[in-house]
C-alpha positions as CSV (number, residue, x, y, z in Angstrom):
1,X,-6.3,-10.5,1.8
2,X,-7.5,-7.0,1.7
3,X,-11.0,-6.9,-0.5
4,X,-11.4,-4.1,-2.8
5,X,-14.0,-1.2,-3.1
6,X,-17.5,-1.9,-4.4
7,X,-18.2,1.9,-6.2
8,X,-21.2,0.9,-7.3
9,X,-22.8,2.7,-10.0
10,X,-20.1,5.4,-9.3
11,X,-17.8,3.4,-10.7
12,X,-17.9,4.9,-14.0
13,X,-17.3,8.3,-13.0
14,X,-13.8,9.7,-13.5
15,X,-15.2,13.1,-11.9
16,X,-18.1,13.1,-9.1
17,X,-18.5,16.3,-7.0
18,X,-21.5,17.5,-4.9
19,X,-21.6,21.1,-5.0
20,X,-19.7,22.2,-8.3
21,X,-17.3,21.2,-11.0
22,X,-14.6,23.9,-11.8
23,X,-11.9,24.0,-14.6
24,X,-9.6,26.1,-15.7
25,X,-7.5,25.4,-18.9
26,X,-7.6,22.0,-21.7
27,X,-8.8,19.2,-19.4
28,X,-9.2,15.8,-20.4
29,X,-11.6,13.7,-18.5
30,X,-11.7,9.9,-19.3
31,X,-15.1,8.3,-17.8
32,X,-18.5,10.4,-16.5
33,X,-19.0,13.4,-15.0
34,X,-21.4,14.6,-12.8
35,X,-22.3,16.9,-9.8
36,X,-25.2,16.9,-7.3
37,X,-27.2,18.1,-5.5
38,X,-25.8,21.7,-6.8
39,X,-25.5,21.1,-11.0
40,X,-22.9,24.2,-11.3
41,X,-20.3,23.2,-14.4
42,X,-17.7,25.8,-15.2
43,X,-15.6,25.9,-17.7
44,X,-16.3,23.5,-19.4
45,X,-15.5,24.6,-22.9
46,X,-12.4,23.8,-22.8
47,X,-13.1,20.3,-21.4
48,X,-13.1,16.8,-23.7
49,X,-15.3,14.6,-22.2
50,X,-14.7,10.6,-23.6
51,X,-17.4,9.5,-21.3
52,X,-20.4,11.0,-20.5
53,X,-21.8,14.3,-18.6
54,X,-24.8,13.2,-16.2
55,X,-24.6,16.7,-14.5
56,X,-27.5,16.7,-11.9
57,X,-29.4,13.8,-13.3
58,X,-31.0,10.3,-11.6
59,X,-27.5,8.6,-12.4
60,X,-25.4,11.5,-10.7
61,X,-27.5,10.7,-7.7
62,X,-27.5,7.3,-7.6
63,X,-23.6,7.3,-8.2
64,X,-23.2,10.0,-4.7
65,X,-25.6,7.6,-3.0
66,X,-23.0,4.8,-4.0
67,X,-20.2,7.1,-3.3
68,X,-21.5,7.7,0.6
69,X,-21.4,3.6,1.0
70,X,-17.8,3.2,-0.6
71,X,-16.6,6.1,1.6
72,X,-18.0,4.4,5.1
73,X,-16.8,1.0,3.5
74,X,-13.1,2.5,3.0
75,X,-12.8,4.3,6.5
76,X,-14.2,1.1,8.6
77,X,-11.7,-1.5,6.9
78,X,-9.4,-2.9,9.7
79,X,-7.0,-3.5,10.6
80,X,-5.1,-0.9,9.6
81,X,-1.1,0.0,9.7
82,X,-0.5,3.7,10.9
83,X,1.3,6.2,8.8
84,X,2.1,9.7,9.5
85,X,3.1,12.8,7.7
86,X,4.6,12.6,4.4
87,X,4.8,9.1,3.1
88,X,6.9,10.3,0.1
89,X,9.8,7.9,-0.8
90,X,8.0,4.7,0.6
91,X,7.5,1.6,-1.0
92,X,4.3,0.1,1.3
93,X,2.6,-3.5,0.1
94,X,-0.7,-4.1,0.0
95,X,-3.1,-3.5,3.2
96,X,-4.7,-1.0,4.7
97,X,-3.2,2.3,6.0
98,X,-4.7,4.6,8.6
99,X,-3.7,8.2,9.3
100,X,-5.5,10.0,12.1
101,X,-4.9,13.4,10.8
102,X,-3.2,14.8,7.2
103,X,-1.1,13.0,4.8
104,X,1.0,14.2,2.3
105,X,3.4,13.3,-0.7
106,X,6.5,14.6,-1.6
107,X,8.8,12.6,-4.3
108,X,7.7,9.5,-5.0
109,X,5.2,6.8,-3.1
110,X,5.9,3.4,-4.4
111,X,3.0,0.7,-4.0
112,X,4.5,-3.1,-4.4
113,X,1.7,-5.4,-5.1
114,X,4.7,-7.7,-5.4
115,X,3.4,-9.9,-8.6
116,X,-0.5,-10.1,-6.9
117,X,-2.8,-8.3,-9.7
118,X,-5.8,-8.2,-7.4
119,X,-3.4,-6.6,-4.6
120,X,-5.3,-4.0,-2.6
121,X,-4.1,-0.9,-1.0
122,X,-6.7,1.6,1.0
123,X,-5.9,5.0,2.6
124,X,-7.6,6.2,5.4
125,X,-6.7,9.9,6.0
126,X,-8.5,11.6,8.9
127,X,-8.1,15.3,7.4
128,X,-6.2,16.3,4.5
129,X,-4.1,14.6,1.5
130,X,-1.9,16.7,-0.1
131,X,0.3,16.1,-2.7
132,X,3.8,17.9,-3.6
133,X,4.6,19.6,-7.1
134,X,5.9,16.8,-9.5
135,X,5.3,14.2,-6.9
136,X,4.5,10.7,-8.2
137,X,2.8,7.8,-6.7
138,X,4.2,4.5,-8.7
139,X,2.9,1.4,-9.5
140,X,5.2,-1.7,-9.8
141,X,5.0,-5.0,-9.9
142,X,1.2,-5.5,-10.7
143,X,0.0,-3.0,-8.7
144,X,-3.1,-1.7,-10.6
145,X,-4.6,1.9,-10.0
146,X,-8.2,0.4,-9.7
147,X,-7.0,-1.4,-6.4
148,X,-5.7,2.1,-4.8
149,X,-8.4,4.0,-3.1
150,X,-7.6,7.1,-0.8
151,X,-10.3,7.8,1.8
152,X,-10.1,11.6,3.0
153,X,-11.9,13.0,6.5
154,X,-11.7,16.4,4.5
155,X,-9.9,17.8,1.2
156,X,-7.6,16.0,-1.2
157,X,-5.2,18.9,-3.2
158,X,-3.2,17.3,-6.0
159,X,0.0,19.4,-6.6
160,X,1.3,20.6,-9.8
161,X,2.8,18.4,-12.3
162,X,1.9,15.8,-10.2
163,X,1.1,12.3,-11.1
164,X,-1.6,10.2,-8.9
165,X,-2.2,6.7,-8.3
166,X,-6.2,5.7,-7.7
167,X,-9.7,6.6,-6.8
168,X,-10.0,10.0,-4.0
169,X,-13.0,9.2,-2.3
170,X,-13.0,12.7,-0.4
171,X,-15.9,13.9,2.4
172,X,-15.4,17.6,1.5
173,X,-13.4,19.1,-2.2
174,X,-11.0,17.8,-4.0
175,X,-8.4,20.1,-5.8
176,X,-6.3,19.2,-8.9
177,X,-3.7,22.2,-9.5
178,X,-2.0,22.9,-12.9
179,X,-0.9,20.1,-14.9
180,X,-2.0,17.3,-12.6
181,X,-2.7,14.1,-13.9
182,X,-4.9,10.7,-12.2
183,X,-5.0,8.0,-13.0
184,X,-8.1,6.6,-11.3
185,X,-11.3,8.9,-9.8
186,X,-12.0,12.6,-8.3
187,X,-15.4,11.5,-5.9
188,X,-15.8,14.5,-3.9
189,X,-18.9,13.6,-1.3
190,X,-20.1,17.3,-0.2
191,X,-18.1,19.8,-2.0
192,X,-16.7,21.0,-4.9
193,X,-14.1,19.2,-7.8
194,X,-11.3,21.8,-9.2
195,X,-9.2,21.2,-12.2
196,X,-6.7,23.0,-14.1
197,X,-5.4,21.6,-17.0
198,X,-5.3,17.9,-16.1
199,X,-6.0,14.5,-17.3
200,X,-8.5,12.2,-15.3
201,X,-8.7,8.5,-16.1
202,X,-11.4,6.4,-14.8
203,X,-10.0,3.0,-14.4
204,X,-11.5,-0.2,-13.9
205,X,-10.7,-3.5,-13.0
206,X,-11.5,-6.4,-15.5
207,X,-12.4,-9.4,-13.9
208,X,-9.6,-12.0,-13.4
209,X,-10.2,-15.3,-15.2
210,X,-10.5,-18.3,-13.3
211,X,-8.6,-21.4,-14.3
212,X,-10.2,-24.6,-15.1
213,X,-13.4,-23.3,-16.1
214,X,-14.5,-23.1,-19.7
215,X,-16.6,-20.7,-21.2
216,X,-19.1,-21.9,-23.9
């Protein structure tokens, strides 16, 4: 069984850059914000925040420091299944999925946790992740976006209208065109986070109760 991500204290950040957050449009960001070393935030008047901005404070940098240990967690997990190309129109179980250089999405990728809630699924993308205009990754049967992570060698660009599955735990920037929307994390190690117009949800995994204990 495929164990999940520890994000640390970077778990609460929906949006996590390190040089620069850029928006463009009504964004909606659902969890904490925060860029560092380089603090640059633009445009963010037009942002709603339901979470909270660290910028370039003490927790921003303890979340990257966090994010640099998820991101060597996710690319060492083995073994791994090769993909290639565009995985677009696949249904793919839980595991662990390697992909020496770029990746994309066009349609829809379907992730089957196939009735296991604590069903993992991890990326491992040596270059680039790109996803296709209205391009979906779906969720069925228990499948829960706080189990999907997406490792990335370089840049992660989300196309428009496009809906997204998960937590992008890129090395370089991480692009969300017009009308994107993610459910799950933008963690951009090195460079910069773009949005335009989107919705970013942070979500998190409650804990799964254990039978035959009681709680007093």
């Amino acid at each position: 069984m495929v164990q999940s991500i520890n994000l640390g204290t970077a778990t609460n950040f929906a949006i996590l850059a390190g040089s620069g957050i850029t928006n463009t449009g009504p964004t909606t960001i659902k969890g904490d914000v925060g860029t560092f070393p380089t603090a640059t935030e633009t445009g963010f008047g037009t942002i709603t925040i339901i979470g909270t901005n660290h910028s370039g404070d003490a927790v921003t940098q303890g979340a990257k420091n966090d994010l640099v240990i998820s991101y060597n967690d996710a690319a060492s997990r083995i073994p791994a299944t090769t993909v290639s190309g565009d995985i677009g129109g696949q249904i793919l179980i839980a595991g662990v999925y390697n992909s020496s250089s770029s990746l994309g999405i066009t349609g829809t990728l379907t992730l089957d946790a196939q009735g296991d809630q604590n069903a993992v699924f991890i990326f491992q993308i040596g270059s680039t992740l790109t996803t296709a205009s209205s391009s979906s990754v779906v969720l069925i049967n228990g499948a829960k976006a706080c189990n999907v992570f997406w490792q990335v060698g370089s840049s992660a660009t989300l196309g428009t209208g496009s809906n997204f599955q998960g937590t992008i735990l890129a090395m370089t920037s991480i692009t969300a065109t017009t009308g994107a929307v993610i459910n799950g994390r933008m963690l951009a190690r090195d460079g910069a986070v773009t949005l335009d117009t989107n919705t970013v949800t942070a979500t998190i995994c409650a804990p799964t109760p254990q039978r035959g204990i009681l709680l007093w």
